[in-house]
C-alpha positions in Angstrom: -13.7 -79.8 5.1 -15.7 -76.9 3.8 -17.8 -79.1 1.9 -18.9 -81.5 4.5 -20.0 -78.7 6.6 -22.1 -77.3 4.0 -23.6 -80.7 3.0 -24.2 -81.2 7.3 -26.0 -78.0 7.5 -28.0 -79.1 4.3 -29.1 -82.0 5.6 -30.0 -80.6 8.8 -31.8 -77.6 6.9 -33.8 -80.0 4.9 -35.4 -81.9 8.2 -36.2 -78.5 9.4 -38.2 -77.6 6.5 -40.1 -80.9 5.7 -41.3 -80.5 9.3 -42.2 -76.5 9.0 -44.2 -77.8 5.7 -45.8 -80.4 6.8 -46.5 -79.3 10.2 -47.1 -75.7 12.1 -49.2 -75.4 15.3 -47.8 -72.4 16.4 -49.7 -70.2 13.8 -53.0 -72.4 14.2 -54.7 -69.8 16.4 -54.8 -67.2 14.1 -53.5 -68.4 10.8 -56.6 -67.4 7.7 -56.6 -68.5 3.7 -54.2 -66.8 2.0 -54.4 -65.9 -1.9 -52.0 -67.3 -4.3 -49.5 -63.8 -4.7 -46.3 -64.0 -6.3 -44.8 -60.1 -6.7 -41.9 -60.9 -8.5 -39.8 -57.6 -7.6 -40.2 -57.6 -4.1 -40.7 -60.2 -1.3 -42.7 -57.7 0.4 -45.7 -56.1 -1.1 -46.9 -52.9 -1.5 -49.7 -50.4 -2.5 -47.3 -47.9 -3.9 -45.9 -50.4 -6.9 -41.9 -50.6 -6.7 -38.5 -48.7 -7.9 -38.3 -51.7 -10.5 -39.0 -52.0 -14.4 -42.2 -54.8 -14.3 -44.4 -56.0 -16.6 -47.3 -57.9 -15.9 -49.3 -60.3 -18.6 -53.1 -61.6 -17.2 -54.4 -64.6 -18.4 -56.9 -63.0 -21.0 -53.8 -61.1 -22.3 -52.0 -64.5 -23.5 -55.6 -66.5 -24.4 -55.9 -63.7 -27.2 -52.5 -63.7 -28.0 -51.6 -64.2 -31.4 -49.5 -67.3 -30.0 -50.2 -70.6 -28.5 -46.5 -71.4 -26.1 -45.2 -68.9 -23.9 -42.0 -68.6 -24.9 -43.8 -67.2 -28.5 -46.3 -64.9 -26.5 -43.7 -62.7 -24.1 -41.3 -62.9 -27.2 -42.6 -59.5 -28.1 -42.6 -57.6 -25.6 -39.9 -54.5 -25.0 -36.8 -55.8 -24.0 -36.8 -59.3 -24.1 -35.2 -61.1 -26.9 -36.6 -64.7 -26.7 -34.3 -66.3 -29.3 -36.4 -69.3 -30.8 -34.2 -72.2 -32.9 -37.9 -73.0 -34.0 -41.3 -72.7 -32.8 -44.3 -73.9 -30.6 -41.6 -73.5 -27.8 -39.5 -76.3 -29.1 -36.7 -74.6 -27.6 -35.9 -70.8 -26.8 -33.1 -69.1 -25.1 -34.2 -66.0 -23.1 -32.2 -63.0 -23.2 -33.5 -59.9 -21.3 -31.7 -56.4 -21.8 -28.7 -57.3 -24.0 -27.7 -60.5 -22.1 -27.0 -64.0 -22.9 -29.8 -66.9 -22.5 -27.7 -67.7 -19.3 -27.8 -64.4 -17.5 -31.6 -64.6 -16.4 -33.5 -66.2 -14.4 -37.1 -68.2 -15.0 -39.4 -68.9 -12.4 -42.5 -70.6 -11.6 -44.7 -69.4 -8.5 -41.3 -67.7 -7.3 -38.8 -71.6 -7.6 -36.0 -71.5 -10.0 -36.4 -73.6 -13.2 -33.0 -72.4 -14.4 -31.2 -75.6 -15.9 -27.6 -76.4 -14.1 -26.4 -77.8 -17.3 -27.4 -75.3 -19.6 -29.5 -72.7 -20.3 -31.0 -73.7 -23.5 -33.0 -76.6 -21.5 -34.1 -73.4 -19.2 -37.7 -72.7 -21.2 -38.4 -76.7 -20.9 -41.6 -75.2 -19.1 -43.5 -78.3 -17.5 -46.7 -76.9 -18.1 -50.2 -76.5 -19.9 -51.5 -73.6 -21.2 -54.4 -74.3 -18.5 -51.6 -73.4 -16.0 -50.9 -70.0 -16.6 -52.6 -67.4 -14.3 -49.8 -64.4 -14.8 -46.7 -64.1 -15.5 -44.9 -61.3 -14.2 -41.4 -59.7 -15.9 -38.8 -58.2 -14.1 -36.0 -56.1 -16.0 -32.7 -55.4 -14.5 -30.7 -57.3 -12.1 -32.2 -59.4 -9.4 -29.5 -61.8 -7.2 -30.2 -60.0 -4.0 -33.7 -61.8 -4.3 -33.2 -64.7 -6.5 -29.3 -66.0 -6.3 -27.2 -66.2 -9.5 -28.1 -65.8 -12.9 -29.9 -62.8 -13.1 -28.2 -60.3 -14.6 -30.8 -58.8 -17.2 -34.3 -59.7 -15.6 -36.6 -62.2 -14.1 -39.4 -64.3 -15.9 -41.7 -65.2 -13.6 -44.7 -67.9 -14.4 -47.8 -67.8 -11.6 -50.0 -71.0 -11.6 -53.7 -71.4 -11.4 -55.4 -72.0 -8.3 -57.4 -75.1 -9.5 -61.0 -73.9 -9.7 -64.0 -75.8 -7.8 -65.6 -77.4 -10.9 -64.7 -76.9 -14.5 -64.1 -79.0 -17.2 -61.8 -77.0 -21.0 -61.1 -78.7 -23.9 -59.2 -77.4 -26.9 -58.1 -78.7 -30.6 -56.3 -76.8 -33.2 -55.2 -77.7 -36.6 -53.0 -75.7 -39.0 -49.7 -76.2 -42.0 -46.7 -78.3 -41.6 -49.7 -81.1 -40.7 -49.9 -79.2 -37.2 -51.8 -80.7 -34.3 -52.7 -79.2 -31.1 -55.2 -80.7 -28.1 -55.9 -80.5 -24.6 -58.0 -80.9 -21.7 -58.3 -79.6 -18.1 -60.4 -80.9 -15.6 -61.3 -79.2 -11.9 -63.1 -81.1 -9.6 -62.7 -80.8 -5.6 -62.2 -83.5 -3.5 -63.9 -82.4 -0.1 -61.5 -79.9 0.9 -58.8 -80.5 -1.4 -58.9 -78.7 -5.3 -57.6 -80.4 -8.3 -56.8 -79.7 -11.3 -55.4 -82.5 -13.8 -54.1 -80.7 -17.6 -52.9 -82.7 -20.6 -51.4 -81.4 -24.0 -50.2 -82.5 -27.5 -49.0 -80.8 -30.0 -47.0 -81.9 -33.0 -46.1 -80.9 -36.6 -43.8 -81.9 -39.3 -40.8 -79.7 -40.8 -41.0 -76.6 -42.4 -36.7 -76.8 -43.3 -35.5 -80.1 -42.9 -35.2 -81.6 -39.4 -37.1 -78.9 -38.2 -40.3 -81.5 -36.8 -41.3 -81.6 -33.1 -43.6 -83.8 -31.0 -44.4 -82.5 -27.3 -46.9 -83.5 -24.6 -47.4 -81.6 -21.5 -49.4 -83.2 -18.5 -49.4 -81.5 -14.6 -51.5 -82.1 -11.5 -52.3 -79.4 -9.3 -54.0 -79.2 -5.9 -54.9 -76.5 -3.3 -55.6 -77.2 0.3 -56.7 -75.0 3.3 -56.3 -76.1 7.1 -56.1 -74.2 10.2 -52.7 -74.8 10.1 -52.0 -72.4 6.6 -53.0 -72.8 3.5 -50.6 -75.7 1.0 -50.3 -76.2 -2.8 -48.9 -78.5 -4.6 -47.7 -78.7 -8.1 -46.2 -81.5 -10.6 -45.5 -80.6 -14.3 -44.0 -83.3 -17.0 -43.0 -82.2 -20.2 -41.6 -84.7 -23.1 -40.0 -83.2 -26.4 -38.7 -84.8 -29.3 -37.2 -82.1 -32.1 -35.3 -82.0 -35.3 -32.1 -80.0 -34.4 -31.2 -78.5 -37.4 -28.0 -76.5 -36.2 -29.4 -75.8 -32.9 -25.6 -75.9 -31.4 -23.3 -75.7 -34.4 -22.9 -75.1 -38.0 -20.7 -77.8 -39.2 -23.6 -80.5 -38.1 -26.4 -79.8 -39.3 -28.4 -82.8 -38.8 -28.8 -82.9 -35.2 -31.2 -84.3 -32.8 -32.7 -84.0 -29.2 -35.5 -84.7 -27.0 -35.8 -83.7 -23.9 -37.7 -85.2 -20.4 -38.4 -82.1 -18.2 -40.2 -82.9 -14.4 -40.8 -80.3 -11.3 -42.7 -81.0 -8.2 -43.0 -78.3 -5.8 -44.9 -78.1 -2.1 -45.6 -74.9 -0.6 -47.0 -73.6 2.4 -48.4 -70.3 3.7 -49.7 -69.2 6.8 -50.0 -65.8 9.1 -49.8 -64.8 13.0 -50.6 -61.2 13.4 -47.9 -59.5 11.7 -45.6 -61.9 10.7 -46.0 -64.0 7.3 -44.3 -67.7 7.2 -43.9 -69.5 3.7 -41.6 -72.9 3.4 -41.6 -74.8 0.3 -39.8 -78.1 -1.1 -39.2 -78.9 -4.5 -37.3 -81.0 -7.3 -36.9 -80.7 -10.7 -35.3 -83.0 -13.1 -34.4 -82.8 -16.9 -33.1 -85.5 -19.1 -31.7 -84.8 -22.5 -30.5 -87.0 -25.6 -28.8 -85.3 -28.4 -27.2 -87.1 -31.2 -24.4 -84.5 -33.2 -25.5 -86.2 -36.4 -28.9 -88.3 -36.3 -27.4 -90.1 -39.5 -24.8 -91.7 -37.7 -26.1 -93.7 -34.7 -24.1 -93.4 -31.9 -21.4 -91.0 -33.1 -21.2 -87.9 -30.8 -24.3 -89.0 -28.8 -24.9 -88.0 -25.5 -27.2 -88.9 -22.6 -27.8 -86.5 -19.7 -29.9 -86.2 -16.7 -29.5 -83.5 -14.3 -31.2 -82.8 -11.1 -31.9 -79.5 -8.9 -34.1 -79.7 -5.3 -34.2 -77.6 -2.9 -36.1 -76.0 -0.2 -36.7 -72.8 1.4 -37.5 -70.9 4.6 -39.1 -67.1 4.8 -40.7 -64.9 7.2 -42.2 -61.6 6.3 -42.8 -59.1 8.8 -44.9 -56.0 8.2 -44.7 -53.0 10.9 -45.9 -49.5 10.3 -42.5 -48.4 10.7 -41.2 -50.9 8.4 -41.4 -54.2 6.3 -39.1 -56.5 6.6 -38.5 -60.0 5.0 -35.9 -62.4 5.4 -35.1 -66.7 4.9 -32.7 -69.0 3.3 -32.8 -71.4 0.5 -30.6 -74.9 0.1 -30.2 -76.5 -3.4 -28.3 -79.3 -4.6 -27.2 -79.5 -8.4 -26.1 -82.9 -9.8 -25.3 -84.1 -13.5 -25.0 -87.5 -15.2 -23.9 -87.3 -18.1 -22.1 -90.1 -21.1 -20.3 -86.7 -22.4 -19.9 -84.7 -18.9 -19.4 -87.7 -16.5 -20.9 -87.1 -13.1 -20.8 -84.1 -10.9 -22.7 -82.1 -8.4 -22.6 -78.2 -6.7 -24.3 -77.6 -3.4 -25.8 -74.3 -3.1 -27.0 -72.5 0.1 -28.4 -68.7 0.5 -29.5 -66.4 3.2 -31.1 -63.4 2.4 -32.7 -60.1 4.0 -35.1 -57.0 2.8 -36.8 -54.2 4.2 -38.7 -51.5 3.5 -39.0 -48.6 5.8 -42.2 -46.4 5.7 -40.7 -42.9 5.6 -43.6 -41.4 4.3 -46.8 -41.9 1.4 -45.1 -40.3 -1.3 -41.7 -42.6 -1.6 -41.0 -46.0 -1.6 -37.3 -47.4 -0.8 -36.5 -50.9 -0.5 -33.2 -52.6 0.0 -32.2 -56.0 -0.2 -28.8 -58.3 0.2 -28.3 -61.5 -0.2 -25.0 -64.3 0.3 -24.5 -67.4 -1.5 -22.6 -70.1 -0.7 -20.9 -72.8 -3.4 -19.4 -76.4 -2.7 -17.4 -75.4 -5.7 -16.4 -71.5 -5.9 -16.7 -68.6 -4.5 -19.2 -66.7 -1.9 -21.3 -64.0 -3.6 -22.8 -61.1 -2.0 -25.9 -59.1 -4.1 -26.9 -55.8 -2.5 -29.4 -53.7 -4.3 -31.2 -50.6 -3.4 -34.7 -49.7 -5.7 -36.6 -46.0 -5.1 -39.5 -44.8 -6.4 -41.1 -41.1 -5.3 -44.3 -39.7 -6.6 -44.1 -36.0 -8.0 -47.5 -35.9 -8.5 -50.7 -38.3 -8.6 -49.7 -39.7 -11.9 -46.2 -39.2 -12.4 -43.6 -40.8 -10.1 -39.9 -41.1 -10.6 -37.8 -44.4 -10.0 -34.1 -45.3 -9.4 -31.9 -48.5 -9.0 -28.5 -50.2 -8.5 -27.8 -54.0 -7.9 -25.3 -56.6 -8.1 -26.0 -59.6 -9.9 -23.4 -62.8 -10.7 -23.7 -65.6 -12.7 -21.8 -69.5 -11.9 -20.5 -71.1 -15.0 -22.7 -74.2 -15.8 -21.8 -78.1 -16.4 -21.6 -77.5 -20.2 -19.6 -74.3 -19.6 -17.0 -76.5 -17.7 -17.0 -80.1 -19.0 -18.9 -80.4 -22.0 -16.4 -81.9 -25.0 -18.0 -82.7 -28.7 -16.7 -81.8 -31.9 -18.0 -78.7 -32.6 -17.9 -77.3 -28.8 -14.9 -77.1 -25.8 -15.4 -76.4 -22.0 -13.3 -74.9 -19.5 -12.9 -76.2 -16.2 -11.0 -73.1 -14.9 -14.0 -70.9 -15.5 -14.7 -67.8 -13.2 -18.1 -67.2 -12.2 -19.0 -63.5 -13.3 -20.9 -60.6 -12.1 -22.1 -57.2 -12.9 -23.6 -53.6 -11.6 -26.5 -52.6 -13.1 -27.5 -48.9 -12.4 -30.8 -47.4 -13.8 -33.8 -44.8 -13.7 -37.1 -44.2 -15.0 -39.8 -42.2 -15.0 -43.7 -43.7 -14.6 -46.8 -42.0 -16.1 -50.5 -43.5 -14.6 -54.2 -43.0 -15.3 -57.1 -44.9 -15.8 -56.6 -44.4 -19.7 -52.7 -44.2 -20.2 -49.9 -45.9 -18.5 -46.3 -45.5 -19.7 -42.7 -45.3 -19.0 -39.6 -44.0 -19.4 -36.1 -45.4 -18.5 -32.1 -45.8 -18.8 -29.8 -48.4 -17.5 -26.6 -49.1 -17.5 -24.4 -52.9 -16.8 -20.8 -53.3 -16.1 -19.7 -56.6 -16.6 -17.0 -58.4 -15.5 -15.6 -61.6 -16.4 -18.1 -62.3 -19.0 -18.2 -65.6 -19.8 -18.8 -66.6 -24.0 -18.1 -69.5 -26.2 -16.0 -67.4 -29.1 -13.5 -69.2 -32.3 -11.8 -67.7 -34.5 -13.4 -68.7 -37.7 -16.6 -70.5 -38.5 -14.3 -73.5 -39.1 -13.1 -73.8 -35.9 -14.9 -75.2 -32.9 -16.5 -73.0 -30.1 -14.4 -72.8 -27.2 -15.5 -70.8 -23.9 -13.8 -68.8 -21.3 -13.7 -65.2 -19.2 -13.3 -63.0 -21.6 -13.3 -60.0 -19.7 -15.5 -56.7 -19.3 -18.5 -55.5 -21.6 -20.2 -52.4 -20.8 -24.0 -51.9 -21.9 -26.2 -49.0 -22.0 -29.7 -49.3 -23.0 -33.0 -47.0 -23.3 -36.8 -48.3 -23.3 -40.2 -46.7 -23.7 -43.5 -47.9 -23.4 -47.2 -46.9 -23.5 -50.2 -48.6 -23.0 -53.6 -47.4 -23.6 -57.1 -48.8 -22.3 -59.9 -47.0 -23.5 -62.2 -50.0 -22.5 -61.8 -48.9 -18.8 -63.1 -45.5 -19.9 -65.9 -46.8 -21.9 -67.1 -50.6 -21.8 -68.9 -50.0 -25.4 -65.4 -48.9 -26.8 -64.5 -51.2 -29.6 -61.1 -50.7 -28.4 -59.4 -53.5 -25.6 -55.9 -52.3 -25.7 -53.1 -50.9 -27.5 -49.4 -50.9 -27.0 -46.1 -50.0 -27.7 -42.9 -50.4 -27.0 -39.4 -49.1 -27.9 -36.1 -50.5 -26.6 -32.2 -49.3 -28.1 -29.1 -51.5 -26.2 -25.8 -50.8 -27.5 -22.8 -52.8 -25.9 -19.0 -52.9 -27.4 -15.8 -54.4 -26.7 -13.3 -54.6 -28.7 -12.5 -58.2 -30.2 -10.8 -60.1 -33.3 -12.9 -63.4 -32.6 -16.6 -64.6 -33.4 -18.8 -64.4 -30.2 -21.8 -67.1 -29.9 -23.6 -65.0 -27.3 -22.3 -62.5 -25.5 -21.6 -59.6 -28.3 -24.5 -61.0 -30.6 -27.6 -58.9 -28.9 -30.5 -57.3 -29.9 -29.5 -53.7 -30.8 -33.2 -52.2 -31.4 -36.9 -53.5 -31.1 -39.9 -51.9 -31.8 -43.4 -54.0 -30.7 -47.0 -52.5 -31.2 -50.0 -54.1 -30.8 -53.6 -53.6 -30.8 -56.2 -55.8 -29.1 -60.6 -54.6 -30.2 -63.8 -56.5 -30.6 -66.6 -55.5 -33.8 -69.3 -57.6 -35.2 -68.7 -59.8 -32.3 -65.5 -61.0 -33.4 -62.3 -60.3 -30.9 -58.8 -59.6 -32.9 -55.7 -59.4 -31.9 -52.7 -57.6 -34.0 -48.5 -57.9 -33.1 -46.0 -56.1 -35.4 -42.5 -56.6 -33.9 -39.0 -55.3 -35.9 -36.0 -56.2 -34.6 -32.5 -55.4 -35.6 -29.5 -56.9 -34.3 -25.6 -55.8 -33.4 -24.1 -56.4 -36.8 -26.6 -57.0 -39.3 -27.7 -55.0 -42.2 -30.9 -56.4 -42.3 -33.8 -56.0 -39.7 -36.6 -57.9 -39.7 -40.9 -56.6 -39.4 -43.1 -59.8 -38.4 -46.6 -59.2 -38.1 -48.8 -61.9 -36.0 -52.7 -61.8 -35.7 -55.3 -63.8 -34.3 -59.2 -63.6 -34.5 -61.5 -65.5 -32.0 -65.4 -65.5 -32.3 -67.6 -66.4 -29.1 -70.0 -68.6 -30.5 -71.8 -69.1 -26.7 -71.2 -67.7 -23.9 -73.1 -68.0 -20.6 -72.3 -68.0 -16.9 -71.4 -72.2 -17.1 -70.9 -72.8 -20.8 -68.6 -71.1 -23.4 -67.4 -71.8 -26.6 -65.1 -70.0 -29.0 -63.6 -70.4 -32.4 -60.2 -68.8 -33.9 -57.9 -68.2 -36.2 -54.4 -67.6 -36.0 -51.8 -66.4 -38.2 -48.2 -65.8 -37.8 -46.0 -64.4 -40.0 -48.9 -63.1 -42.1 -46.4 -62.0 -44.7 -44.1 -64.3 -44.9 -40.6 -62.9 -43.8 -37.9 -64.5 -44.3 -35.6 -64.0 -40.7 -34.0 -66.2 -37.8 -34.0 -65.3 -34.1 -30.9 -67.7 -33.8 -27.6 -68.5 -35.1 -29.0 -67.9 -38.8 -32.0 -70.6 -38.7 -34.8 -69.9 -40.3 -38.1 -69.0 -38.6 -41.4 -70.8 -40.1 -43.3 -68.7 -42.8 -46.6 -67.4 -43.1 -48.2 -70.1 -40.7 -51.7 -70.4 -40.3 -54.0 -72.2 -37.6 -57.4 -72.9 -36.5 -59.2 -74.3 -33.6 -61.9 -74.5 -30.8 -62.1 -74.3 -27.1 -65.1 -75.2 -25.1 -65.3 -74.5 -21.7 -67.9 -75.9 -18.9 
């Protein structure tokens, strides 16, 4: 009976919406174009910053990186341990703080991409690198604004507006017979902005079965009306990888490719004080993954798994106080040869405000409910602070509630080498934390400690590496953690300054429990991380430097990769520019793995163009 009233109410939510986003005289009087703003932390902005650990990376910032896919680009930045099985975002697991790749949450333009059946199929971006206009990093917990999942932080991916007219094309060529190329074209249609994005990119194995073969399209369009301003958004992405021990040691010729799709339509519009955004959206991935590619149909399993969903929020802004409140429906389904078919409906209502007591200090607090078809209503409060001593020092403070919902794998999936458990608890923790924020037009930096109580942590653990991995509750794990970060910008001091940017970042995590098994996730973290960087320009050349060392729970070793990439602007006028570069990873050659003991590439290097009219 409970679930036919929650799937009544979703069907009733979901005619409401389509209408609100389609259709909304009542703010057509005074409704004006609205920018594209996404501020990850908070559903209500604000010129005073937030109580919350954020870090923000610009376009420019990842178009110098020394790294082409995403997933390799925020990969070194403190406190995020984006654990790669290989490169050229093949596949990654995020892990943020100390947590596992299924205790954080991904977005793009604010929608959840997290994948219902597991979260290795989670950084299956659907995008270009012509997409990306931000992306915006929340660390610590975040359910009160985002559901389940995010225990450790939020990754979230902004798109570009598409421009008025603008044509991009790049090519790259490298080792392991590498192949990158792509092309972006802008071009308005009266009112209506497009931009249509298309990528390859393709190599052949550096360890055996270690090949990949992607293409990434998307289609993008903006349009304003007097009724609020709509975008629209579809993404495709199509992998095909060598697996080699991606999910378990005792098979190590695996194989996978993946088909990942996400259409989204969103709306904005304004009446006086009160802000109204509904969106729509689906995404779908399907996966094949063959155990053993040398036996054809042994242990091979085909699924496809579907989220959409919709949402409804108002934002109310009042010189007393903010306030910002909706509710999102969602539908999760699976088909799957190994999993069989099943579906969870998801529904959540959520509120914020922000009370302006006075200049100097910010406090927001935030609660959200969610409702499952098949466990369990969760409840996230959190409460952020942030209060300025003086003009460039301010001090900030935190606690929130975050839970995760065991996914399809977690509960069905059955192979040789892996066990579910349908009698999975979801879990949940309390994450407490505080910081202190230095800022001037040269120097930014911070300070900060947290603290996460966990309960009923869920892990895939065995006994010995012959045994298969089998997952369930295994109970509490505490975690404290310290970070420390400075960023300096002489440029904004001193245009002629040879000197763009330099960073740094320190982050320590230490987490025990007591335990006679081998964990696969949860007790296998990064325990310290170090990343520097240094972005200049001389003789006309622009170079970009990344060291990152990284030493995990457990191991004797630690590892120092050093990344670099140089680009010379060959033209460059107000309609026309065109740039070489070379790129360079690993430049001396460490030998290290990210992931269950496979092996990273080498020293890897890569050159290219990008013309851009």
């Amino acid at each position: 009976m409970v679930r036919y009233n929650i799937s009544m109410r979703r069907i009733f939510l979901f005619t409401l919406l389509i209408a609100a986003t389609f259709y909304n005289p009542a703010f057509s009087e005074e409704s004006h174009q609205l920018e594209k703003i996404v501020v990850t932390p908070s559903r209500i902005t604000s010129p005073f910053g937030t109580g919350r650990s954020v870090t923000t990376l610009n376009a420019g910032n990842m178009q110098s990186s020394a790294y082409d896919a995403l997933q390799d680009i925020i990969g070194n930045l403190g406190g995020l341990d984006i654990r790669r099985r290989s490169h050229e975002g093949v596949q990654s697991d995020i892990n943020i703080r100390g947590t596992t790749f299924e205790q954080n949450t991904l977005l793009i333009d604010g929608i959840s991409m997290n994948d219902p059946q597991t979260g290795h199929y989670t950084m299956d971006l659907p995008l270009t690198s012509f997409d990306k206009e931000k992306v915006e990093i929340l660390k610590g917990p975040a359910s009160s604004l985002y559901g389940a999942n995010s225990f450790g932080g939020v990754i979230n991916v902004i798109t570009k507006k598409p421009e008025d007219k603008k044509l991009i094309v790049s090519a790259a060529g490298g080792q392991s017979d590498y192949f990158s190329g792509g092309i972006s074209l802008s071009h308005p249609l009266s009112a209506l902005k497009n931009r249509f994005s298309i990528e390859w990119n393709r190599a052949i194995s550096y360890i055996p079965d270690s090949e990949f073969d992607i293409i990434n399209l998307s289609e993008s369009s903006a349009l304003s009306t007097d009724y609020g301003d709509y975008d629209f958004f579809f993404g495709y992405s199509n992998k095909k990888y060598g697996a080699n021990t991606f999910y378990s040691n005792l098979y190590p010729r695996e194989e996978e490719s993946t088909d990942t799709r996400f259409f989204k339509l969103a709306g904005k519009a304004v009446s006086g004080s009160l802000r109204f955004e509904p969106k729509i959206y689906l995404r779908r991935h399907y996966d094949k993954f063959s155990l053993d590619k040398n036996r054809p149909g042994w242990q091979t399993n085909y699924s496809t798994n579907y989220t959409y969903g919709a949402g409804l929020g108002f934002i109310m802004e009042d010189p007393f106080m903010d306030v910002a409140y909706g509710f999102e429906l969602s539908e999760d389904r699976i088909f799957s040869t190994n999993m069989q078919k099943h579906d969870r409906g998801k529904t959540g209502l959520y509120a914020e405000i922000m009370p302006h007591i006075f200049d100097l200090l910010y406090i927001n607090a935030g609660i959200r409910q969610d409702t499952f078809s098949d466990f369990e209503t969760e409840y996230s409060p959190s409460v952020n602070a942030k209060y300025a001593l003086f003009d460039f020092l301010s001090a900030r403070a935190s606690i929130g509630r975050s839970f995760r919902m065991p996914t399809f794998t977690d509960l069905y999936y059955r192979d040789a080498g892996n066990i579910g458990n349908e009698n999975l608890s979801s879990e949940s923790s309390w994450t407490y934390e505080a910081g202190l924020n230095y800022r001037s037009e040269l120097v930014n930096c911070s300070v900060g400690y947290f603290r996460r109580n966990s309960r009923d942590t869920i892990d895939w653990t065995r006994m010995s590496a012959s045994n298969p991995w089998r997952v369930s509750n295994i109970g509490t794990i505490d975690a404290n953690g310290a970070e420390a970060s400075i960023e300096i910008t002489p440029r904004k001091i001193e245009s002629s300054f040879p000197i763009d940017r330099f960073f740094l970042d320190y982050t320590a995590i230490d987490s025990y429990r007591k335990h006679d098994y081998l964990s696969k996730y949860a007790l296998d973290y990064l325990k310290q991380q170090i990343s520097a960087g240094i972005d200049y320009s001389l003789f006309g050349f622009k170079n970009s430097w990344v060291l990152n060392y990284k030493k995990r729970v457990g191991d004797t070793d630690s590892s120092v990769v050093v990344d670099t990439k140089l680009i010379k602007e060959i033209i460059k006028k107000e309609n026309l520019a065109f740039e070489a570069f070379l790129e360079i990873t690993n430049l001396f050659d460490e030998d290290y793995s990210e992931q269950s003991g496979i092996p990273m590439p080498g020293r890897w290097i890569k050159s290219g163009v990008r013309l851009e009219f």
